[in-house]
Backbone bond lengths (Angstrom), bond angles and torsions (degrees), N, CA, C in turn:
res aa  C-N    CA-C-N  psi(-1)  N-CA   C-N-CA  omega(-1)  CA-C   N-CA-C  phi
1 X - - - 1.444 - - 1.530 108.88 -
2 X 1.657 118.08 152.79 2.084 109.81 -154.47 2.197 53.44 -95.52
3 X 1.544 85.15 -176.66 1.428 129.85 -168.01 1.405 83.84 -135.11
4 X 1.745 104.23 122.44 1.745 114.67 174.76 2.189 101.77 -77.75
5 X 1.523 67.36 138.94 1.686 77.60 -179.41 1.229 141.73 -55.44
6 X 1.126 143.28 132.43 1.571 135.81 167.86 1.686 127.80 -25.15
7 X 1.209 103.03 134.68 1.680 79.47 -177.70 1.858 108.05 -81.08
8 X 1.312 107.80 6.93 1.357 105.08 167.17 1.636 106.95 -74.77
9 X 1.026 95.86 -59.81 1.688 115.17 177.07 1.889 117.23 -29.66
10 X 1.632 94.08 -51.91 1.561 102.21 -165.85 1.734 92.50 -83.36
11 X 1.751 133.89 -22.21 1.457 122.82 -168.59 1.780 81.80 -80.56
12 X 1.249 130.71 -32.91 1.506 129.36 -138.75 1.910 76.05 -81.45
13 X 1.220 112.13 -47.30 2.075 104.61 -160.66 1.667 93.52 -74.23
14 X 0.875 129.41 -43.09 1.976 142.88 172.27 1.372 90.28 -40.03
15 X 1.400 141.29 -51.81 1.086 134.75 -152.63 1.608 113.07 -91.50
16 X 1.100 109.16 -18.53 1.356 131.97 -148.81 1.402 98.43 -88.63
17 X 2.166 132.89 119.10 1.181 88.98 -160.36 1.934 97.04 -109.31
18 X 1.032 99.97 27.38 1.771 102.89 -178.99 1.689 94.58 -92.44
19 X 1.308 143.01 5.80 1.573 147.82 -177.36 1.630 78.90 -105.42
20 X 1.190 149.78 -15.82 1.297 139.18 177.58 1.733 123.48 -110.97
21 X 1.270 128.12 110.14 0.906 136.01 -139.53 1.704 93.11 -125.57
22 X 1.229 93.73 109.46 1.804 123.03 -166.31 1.956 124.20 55.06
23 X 1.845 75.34 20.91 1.699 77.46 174.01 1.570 110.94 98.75
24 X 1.058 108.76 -7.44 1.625 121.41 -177.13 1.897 126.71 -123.97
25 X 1.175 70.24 -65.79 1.903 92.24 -177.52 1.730 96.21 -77.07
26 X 1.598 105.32 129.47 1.355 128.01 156.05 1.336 116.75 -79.56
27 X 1.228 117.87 128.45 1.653 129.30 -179.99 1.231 108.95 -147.70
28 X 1.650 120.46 90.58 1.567 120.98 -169.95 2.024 88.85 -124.59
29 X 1.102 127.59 121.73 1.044 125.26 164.58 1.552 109.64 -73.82
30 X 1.110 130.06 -28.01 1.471 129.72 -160.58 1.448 106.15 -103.18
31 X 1.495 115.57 0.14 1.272 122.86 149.96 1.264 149.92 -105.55
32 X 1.112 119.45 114.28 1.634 122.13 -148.96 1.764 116.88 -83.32
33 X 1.195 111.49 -12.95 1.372 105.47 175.36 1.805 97.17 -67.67
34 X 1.702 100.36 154.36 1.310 130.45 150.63 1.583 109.27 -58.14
35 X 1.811 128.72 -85.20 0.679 134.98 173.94 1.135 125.61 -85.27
36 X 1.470 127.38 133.58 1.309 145.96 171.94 1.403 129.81 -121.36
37 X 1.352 131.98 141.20 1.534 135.11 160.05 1.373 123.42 -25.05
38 X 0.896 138.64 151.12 1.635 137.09 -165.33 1.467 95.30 -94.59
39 X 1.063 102.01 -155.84 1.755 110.40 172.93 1.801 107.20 -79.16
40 X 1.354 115.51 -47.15 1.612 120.02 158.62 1.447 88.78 -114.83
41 X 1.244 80.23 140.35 1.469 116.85 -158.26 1.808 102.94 -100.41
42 X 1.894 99.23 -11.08 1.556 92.57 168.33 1.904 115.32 -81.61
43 X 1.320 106.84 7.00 1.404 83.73 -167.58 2.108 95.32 -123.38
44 X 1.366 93.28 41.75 1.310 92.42 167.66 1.715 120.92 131.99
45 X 1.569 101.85 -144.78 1.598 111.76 159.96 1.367 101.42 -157.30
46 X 1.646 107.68 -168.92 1.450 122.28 -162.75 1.329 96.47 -147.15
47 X 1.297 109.21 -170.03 1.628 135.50 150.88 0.990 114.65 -121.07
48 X 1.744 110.23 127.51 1.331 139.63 118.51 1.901 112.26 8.44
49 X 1.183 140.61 80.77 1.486 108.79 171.54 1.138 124.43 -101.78
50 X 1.699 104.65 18.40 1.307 104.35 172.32 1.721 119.41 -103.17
51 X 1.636 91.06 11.47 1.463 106.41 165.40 1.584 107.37 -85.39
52 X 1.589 97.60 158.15 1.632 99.59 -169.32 1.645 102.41 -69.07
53 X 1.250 114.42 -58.79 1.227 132.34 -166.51 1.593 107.79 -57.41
54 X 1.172 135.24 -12.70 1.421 138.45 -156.49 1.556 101.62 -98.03
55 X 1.552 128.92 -3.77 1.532 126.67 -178.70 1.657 100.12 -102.20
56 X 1.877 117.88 -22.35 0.923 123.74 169.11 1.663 113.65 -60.80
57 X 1.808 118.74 -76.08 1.204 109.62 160.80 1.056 137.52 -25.10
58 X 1.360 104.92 -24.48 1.462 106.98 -161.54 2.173 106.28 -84.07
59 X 1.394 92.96 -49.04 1.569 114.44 179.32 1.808 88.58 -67.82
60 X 1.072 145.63 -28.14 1.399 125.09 -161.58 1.494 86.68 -95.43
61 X 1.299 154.45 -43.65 0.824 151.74 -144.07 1.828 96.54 -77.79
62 X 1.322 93.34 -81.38 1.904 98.39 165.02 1.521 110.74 -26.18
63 X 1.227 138.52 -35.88 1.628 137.92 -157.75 1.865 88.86 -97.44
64 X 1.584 124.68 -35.58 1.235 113.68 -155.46 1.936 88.82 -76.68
65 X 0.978 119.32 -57.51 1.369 143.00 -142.62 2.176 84.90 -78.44
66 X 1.284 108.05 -42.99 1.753 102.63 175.26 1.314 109.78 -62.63
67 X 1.536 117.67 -27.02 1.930 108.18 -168.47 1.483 93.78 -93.81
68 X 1.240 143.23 -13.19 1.449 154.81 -169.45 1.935 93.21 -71.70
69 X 1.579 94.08 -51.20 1.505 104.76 -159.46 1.590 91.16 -68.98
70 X 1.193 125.68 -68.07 0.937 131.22 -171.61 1.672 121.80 -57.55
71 X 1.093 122.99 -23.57 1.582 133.11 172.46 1.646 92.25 -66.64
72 X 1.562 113.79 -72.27 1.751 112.13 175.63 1.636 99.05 -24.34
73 X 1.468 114.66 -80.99 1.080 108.90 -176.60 1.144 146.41 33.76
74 X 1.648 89.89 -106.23 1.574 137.11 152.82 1.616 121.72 -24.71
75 X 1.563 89.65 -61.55 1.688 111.31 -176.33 1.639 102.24 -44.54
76 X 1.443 109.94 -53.74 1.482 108.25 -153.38 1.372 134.97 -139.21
């Protein structure tokens, strides 16, 4: 079973800017959360994409928010 991280640990990978991939996207393999703090951490969270599950969220999210657009659409 992983052991949840330090909060030294999680400001130390937050800080870190090679875990950030073009300045945006989080990619920490050695970190196991899905969701994480942004770079300021007041304006939200992200995904993990070096979690497995986070390309899933990621594609369902895009598919929920495209049939939304497209239902409006329709409507009007």
């Amino acid at each position: 079973m992983d052991k949840s991280p330090t909060s030294e640990q999680i400001n130390a990978w937050r800080n870190d800017a090679t875990n950030w991939k073009m300045g945006m996207f989080y990619y920490n393999k050695q970190d196991n959360r899905l969701f994480v703090d942004k770079k300021n951490p007041n304006l939200g969270f992200t995904l993990n994409f070096a979690h497995s599950k986070s390309y899933w969220f990621f594609v369902g999210a895009v598919l929920f928010f495209g049939l939304v657009l497209f239902t409006i659409s329709l409507a009007g």
